[in-house]
C-alpha positions as CSV (number, residue, x, y, z in Angstrom):
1,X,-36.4,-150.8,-43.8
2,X,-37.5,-148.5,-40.8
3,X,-36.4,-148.7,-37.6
4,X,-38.5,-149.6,-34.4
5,X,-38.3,-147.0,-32.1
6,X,-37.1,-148.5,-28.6
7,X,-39.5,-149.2,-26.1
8,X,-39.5,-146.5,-22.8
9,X,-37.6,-148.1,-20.0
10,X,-39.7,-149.1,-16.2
11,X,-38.4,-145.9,-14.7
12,X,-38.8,-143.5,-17.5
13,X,-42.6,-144.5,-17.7
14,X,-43.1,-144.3,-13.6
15,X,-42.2,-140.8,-14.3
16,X,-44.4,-140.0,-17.2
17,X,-47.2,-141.1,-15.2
18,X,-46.0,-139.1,-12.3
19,X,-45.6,-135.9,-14.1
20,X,-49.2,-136.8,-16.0
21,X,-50.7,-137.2,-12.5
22,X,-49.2,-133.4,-11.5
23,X,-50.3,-131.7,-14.7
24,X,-54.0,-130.9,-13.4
25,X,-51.8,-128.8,-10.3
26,X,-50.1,-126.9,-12.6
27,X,-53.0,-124.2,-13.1
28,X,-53.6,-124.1,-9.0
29,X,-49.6,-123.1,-8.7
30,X,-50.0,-120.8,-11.6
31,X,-53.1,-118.8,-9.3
32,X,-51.3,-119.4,-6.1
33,X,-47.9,-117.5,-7.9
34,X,-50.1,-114.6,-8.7
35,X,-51.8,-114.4,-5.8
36,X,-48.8,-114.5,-4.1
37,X,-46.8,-112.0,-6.1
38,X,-50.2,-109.3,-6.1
39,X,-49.9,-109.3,-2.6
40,X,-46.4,-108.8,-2.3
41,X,-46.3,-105.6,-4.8
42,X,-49.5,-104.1,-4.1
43,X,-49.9,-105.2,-0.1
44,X,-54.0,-104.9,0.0
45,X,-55.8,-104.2,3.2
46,X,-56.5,-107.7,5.0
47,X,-60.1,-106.7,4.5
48,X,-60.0,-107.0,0.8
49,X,-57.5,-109.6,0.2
50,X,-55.7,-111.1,2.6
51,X,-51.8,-113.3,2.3
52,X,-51.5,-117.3,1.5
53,X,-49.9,-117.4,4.7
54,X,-53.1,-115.7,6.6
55,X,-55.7,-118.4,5.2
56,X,-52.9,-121.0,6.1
57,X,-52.9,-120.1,9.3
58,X,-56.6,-119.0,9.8
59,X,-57.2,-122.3,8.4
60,X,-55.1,-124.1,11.6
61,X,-57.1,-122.0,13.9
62,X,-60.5,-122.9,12.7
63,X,-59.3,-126.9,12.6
64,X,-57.7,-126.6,16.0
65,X,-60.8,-125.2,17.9
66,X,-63.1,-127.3,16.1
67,X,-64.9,-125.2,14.2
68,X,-63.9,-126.3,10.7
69,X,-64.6,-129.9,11.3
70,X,-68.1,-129.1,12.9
71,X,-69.2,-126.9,9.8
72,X,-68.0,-129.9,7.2
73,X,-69.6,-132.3,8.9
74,X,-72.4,-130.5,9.0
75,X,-72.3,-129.8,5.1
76,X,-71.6,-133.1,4.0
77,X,-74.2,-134.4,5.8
78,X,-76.6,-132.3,4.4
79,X,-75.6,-133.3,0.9
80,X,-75.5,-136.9,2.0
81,X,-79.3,-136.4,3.0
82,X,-80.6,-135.0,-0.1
83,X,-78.0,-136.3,-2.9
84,X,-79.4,-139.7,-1.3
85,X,-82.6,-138.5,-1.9
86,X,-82.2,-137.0,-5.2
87,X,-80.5,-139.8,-6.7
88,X,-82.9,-142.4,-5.4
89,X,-86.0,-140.3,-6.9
90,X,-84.2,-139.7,-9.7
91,X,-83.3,-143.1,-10.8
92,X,-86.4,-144.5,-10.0
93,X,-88.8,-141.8,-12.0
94,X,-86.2,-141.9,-15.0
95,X,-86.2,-145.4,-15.3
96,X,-89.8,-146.0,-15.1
97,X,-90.1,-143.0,-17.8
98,X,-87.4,-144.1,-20.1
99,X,-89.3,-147.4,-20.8
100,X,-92.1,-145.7,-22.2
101,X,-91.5,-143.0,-24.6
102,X,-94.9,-141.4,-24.6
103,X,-94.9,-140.6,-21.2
104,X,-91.4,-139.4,-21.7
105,X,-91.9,-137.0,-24.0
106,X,-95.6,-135.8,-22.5
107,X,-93.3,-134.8,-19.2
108,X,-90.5,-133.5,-21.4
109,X,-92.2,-129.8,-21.2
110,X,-93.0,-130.1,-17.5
111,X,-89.4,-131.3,-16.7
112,X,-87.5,-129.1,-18.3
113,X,-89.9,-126.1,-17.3
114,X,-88.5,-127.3,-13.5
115,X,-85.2,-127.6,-14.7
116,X,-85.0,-124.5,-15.5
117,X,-85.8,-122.5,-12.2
118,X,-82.8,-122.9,-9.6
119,X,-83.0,-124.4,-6.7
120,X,-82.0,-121.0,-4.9
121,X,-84.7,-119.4,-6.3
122,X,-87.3,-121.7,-4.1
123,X,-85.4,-120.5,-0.8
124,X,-87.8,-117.1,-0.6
125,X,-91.0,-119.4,-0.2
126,X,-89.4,-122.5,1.1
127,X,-88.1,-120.5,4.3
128,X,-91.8,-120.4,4.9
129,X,-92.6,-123.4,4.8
130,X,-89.8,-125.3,6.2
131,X,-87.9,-122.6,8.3
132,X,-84.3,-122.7,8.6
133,X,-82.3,-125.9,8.4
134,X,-81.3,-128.5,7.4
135,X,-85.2,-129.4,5.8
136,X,-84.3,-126.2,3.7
137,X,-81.1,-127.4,2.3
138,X,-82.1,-131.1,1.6
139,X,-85.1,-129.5,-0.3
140,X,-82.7,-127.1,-2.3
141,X,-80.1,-130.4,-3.2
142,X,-82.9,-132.3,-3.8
143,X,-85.1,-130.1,-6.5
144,X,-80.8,-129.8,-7.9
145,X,-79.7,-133.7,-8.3
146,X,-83.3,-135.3,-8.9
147,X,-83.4,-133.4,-12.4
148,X,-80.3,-134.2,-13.7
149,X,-80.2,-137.7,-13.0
150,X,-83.5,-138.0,-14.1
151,X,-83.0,-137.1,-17.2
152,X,-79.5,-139.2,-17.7
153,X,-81.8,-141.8,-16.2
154,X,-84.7,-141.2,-19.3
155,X,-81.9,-140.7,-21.9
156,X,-79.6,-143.7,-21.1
157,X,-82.5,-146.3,-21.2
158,X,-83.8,-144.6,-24.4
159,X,-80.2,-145.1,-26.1
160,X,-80.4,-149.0,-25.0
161,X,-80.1,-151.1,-28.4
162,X,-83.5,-152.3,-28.5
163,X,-81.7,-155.3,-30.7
164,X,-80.1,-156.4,-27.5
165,X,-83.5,-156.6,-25.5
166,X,-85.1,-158.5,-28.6
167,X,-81.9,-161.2,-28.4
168,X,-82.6,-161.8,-25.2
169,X,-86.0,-162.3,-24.8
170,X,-85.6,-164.4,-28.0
171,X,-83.4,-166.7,-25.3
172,X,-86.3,-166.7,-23.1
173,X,-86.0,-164.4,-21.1
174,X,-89.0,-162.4,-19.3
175,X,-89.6,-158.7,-18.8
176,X,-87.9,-158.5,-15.5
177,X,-85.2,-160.5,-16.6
178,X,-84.4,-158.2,-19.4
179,X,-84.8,-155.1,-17.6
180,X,-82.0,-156.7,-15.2
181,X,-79.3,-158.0,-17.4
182,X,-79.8,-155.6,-20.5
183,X,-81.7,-152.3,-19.9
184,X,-80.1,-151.7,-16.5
185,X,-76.9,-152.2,-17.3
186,X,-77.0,-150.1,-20.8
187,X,-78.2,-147.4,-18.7
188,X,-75.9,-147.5,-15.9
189,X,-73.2,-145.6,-17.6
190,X,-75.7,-142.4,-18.0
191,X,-76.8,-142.6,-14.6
192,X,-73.3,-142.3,-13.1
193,X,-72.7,-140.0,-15.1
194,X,-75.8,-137.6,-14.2
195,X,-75.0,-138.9,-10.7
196,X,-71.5,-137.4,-11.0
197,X,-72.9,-134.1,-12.9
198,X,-75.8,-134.2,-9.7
199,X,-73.5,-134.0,-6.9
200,X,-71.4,-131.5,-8.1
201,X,-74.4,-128.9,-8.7
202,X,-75.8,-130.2,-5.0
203,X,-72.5,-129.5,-3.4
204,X,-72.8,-126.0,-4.8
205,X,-76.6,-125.6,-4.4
206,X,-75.8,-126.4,-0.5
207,X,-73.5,-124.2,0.0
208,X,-75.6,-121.2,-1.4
209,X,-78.7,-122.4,0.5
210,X,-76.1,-122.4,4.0
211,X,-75.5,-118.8,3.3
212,X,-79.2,-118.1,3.8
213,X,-81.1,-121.1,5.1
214,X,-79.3,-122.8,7.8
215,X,-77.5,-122.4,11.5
216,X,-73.9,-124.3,10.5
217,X,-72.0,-125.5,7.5
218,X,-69.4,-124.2,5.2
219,X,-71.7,-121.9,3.5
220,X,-73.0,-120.4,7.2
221,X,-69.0,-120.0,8.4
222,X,-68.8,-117.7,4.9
223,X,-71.4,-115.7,5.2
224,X,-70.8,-115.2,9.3
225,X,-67.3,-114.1,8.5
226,X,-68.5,-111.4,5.9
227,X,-70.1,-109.4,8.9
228,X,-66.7,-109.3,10.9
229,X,-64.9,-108.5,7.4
230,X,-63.0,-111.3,7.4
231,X,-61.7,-112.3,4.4
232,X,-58.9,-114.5,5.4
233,X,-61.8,-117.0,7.0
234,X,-64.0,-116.1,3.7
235,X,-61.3,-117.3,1.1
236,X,-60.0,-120.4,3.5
237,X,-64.1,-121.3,3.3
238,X,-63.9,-121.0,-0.8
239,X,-60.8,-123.3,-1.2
240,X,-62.0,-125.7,1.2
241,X,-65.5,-126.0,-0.6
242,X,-63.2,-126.8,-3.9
243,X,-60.9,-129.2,-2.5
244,X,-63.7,-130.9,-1.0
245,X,-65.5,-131.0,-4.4
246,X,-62.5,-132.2,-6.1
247,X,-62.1,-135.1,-3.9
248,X,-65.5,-136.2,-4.2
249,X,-65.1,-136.4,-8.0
250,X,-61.9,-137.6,-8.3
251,X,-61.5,-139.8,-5.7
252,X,-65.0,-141.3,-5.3
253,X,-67.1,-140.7,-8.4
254,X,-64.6,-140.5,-11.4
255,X,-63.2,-144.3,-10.4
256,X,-66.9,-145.2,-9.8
257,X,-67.9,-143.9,-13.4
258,X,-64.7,-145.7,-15.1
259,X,-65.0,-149.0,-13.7
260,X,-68.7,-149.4,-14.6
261,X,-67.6,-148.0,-18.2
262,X,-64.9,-150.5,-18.4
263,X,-67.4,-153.7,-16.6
264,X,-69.7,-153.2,-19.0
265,X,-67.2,-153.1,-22.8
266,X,-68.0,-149.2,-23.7
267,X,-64.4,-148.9,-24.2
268,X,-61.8,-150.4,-26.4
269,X,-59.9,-153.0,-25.4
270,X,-56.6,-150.6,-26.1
271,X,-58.3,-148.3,-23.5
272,X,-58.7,-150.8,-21.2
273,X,-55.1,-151.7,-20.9
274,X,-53.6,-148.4,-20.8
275,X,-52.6,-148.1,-24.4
């Protein structure tokens, strides 16, 4: 007869979950240790690389004066302008495409052709005929999130059973009806998830377009600090873009993607309760 193995006490699983929750740090103490150890040994020129404890503090001055909150601001509402419009162009063309399959594949070519040329690569002629500013940078997230959602958009209407449209209309129900309860909702999943994919590639698309294309933002205090050499306001700029990516995803997006996985059953019941 085997024995059952005992079941983990309260405390014992608060802590796995703790120490779960801390694992993801574990590779941004490993790079902070060797950054921190390189500098100590070799001692670079500030110029090249500077301490932690110089971005630390160079990141206090910039908050206390104003600066830093200014050139965020600025940022995220850049990205709030043209993620918005991305996402609402995007959905909207990728739905209507995804319900017909010939149009979807006659635009396949011409999407992916557009796809495939950056954002960045527009700023040259798009200088011209916006200028510098923040018409510049909503252009450059735009032409980044509209794609990729669009074509979650296509794909996750195109993977709806068509067995579960054909049950409900069998109920009754109408086109618009169906489109609401079934197709919409099948699809939802893919959308967040190009929505998620979207606004990480438009936070980095603005931040390149700022280096070039516009009077403020992270991207602008960057590329201003390279002319005075520096670096400590340069790397402080870097980490902050990160951090701010990472909250985005996971405190924002991630919980956004996982509850509409879990509302609409594309996970196991087991996965659903923590098992």
């Amino acid at each position: 007869m085997s024995a059952v193995a005992p079941a983990a006490s309260p405390a014992r699983l608060r802590l796995d979950r703790v120490a779960w929750m801390l694992l993801p740090a574990a590779p941004f103490v490993a790079v902070l240790a060797a950054w921190a150890a390189y500098w100590q040994i070799v001692r670079p020129p500030a110029a090249t690389l500077p301490s932690i404890l110089a971005v630390v503090q160079v990141v206090g001055d910039i908050a206390g004066d104003g600066r830093l909150g200014a050139n965020v601001l600025a940022s995220l509402w850049r990205l709030l302008l043209g993620a918005s419009l991305g996402i609402l162009t995007g959905v909207v063309a990728g739905f209507a495409t995804g319900l017909y399959r010939g149009i979807s594949e006659f635009l396949s070519p011409l999407v992916i052709f557009f796809n495939a040329i950056s954002g960045i690569v527009w700023l040259p002629l798009m200088i011209g005929w916006l200028g510098i500013g923040t018409a510049l940078a909503v252009f450059v997230i735009w032409n980044t999130v509209f794609f990729i959602v669009f074509q979650n958009t296509v794909l996750g209407v195109q993977l709806v059973p068509e067995v579960l449209e054909q049950g409900v209309r069998a109920l009754g129900a109408g086109r618009l009806e169906t489109l609401r309860s079934v197709t919409l909702p099948g699809a939802l999943p893919y959308i967040l998830s190009g929505i998620r994919s979207g606004l990480g590639f438009g936070w980095r698309a603005l931040i390149a377009a700022e280096l070039v294309g516009a009077p403020s933002g992270l991207g602008q205090m960057i590329f201003a600090a390279g002319d005075y050499h520096r670096s400590d306001i340069i790397i402080a700029g870097c980490l902050i873009i990160g951090v701010i990516a990472i909250a985005m995803d996971r405190w924002i997006l991630y919980p956004i993607e996982q509850r509409t996985v879990q509302r609409w059953g594309l996970i196991t019941d087991a996965e659903k309760e923590g098992v």
